[in-house]
C-alpha positions as CSV (number, residue, x, y, z in Angstrom):
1,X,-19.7,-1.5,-2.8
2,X,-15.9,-1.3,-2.8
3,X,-14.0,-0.1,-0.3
4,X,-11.8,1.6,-2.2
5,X,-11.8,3.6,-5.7
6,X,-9.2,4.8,-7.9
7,X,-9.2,8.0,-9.5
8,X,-7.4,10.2,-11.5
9,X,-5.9,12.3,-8.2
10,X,-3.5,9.1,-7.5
11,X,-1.8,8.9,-10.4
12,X,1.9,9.5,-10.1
13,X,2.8,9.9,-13.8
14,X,5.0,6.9,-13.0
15,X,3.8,3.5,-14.7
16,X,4.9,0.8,-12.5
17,X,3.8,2.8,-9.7
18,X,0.5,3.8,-11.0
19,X,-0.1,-0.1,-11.9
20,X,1.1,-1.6,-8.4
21,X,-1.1,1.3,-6.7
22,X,-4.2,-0.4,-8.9
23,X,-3.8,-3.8,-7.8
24,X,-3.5,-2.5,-4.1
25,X,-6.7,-1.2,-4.3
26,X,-8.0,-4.3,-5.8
27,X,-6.0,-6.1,-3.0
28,X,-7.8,-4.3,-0.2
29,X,-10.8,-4.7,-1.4
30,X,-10.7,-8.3,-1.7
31,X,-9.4,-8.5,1.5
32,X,-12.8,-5.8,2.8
33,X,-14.9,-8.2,1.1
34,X,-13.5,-11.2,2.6
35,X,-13.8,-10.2,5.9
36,X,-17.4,-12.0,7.0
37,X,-16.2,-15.0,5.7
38,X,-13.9,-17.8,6.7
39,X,-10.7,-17.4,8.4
40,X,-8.2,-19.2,5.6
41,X,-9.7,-16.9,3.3
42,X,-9.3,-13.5,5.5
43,X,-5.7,-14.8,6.4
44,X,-4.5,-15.8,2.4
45,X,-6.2,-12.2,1.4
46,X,-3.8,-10.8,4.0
47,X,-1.0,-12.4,3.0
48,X,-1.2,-11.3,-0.5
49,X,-2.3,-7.7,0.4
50,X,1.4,-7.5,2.8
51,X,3.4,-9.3,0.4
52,X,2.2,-7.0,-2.7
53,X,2.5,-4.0,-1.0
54,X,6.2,-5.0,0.9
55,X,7.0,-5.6,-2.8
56,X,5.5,-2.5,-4.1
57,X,7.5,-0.4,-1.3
58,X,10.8,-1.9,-2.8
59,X,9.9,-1.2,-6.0
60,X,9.6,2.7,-5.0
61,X,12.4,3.0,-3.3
62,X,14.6,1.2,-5.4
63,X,13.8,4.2,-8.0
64,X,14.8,6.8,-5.0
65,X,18.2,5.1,-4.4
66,X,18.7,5.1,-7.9
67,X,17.9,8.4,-8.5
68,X,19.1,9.9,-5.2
69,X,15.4,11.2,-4.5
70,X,15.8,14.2,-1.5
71,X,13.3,13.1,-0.1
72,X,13.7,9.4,0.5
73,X,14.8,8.9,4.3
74,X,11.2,10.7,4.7
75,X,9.3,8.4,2.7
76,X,11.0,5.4,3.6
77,X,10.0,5.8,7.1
78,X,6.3,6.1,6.2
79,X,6.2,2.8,4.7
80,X,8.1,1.3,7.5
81,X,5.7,3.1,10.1
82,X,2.9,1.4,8.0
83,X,4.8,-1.9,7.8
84,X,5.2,-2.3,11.3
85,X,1.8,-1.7,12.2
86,X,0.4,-3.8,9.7
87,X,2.8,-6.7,10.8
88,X,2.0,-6.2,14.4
89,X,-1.7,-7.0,13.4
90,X,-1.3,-9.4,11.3
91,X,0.7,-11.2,13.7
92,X,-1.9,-10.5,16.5
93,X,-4.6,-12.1,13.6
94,X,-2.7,-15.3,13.1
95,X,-2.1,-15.7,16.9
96,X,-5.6,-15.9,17.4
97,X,-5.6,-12.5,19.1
98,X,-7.5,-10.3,17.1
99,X,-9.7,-10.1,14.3
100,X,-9.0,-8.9,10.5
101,X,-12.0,-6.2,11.0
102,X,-13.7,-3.6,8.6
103,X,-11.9,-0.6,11.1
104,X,-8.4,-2.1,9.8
105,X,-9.1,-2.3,6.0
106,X,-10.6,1.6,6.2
107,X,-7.0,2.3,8.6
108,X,-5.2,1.1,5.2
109,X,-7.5,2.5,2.8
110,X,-7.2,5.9,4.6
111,X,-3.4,5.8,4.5
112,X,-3.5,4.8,1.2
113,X,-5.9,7.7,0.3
114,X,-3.8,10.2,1.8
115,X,-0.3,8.9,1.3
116,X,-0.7,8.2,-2.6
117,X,-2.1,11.9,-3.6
118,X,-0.2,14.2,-0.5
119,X,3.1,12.0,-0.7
120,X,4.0,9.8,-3.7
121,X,2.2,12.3,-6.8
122,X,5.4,13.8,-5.5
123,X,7.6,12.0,-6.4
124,X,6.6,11.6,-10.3
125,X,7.9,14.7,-11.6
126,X,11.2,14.3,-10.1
127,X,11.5,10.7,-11.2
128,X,10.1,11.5,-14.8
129,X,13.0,14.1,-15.0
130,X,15.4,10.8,-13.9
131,X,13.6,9.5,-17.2
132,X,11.2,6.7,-14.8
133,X,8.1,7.4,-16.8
């Protein structure tokens, strides 16, 4: 079963968003169902997982620069709180110090599952009325 489901309460009214928000959850859950196999694999699913989603930060608050969204400082500090821990594991994973475990992949999914709905659905109207659909 996947770790991870998308449903109607994440959707941001904001297409690129809403599309790069899809493939995360695709990306995790790759990564989930990765994780009792071999190390190469865990560590590539990784990679892609942080590079998608460092990409998919940019691409959200690129549109708040542009659009001088009031709440950005806010929100960009979220994903750079993520970012950070993320990168300290991932670093600690491809030390050979820890393990890519299914505790991680729920700590994403459950920041994902609250940030998307409590933090970014807000920021669709406002950037619709900028004209980002």
């Amino acid at each position: 079963m996947a770790l991870m489901t998308w449903e109607e309460k994440y959707v941001t009214n904001v297409s690129a968003a809403d599309e790069q928000h899809q493939e995360i959850f695709r990306l995790v859950n790759v990564l989930d169902e990765s994780l009792s196999g071999d190390r190469a694999v865990i560590d590539q699913n990784l990679d892609a997982l942080v590079a998608y989603v460092v990409d998919h930060f940019a691409t959200e608050e690129k549109y708040f620069v542009e659009t001088e969204y009031p709440q950005y400082e806010a929100h960009k500090k979220m994903h750079d709180d993520l970012v950070a821990a993320v990168s300290d594991i991932v670093g600690k994973f491809k030390a050979g110090e820890a393990e890519i475990t299914p505790e991680i992949t729920a700590y994403v999914r459950d920041w994902l599952y609250g940030h998307i709905p409590n933090t970014d659905k807000q920021y669709g109207p406002y950037l619709n009325d900028k004209g980002i659909q």
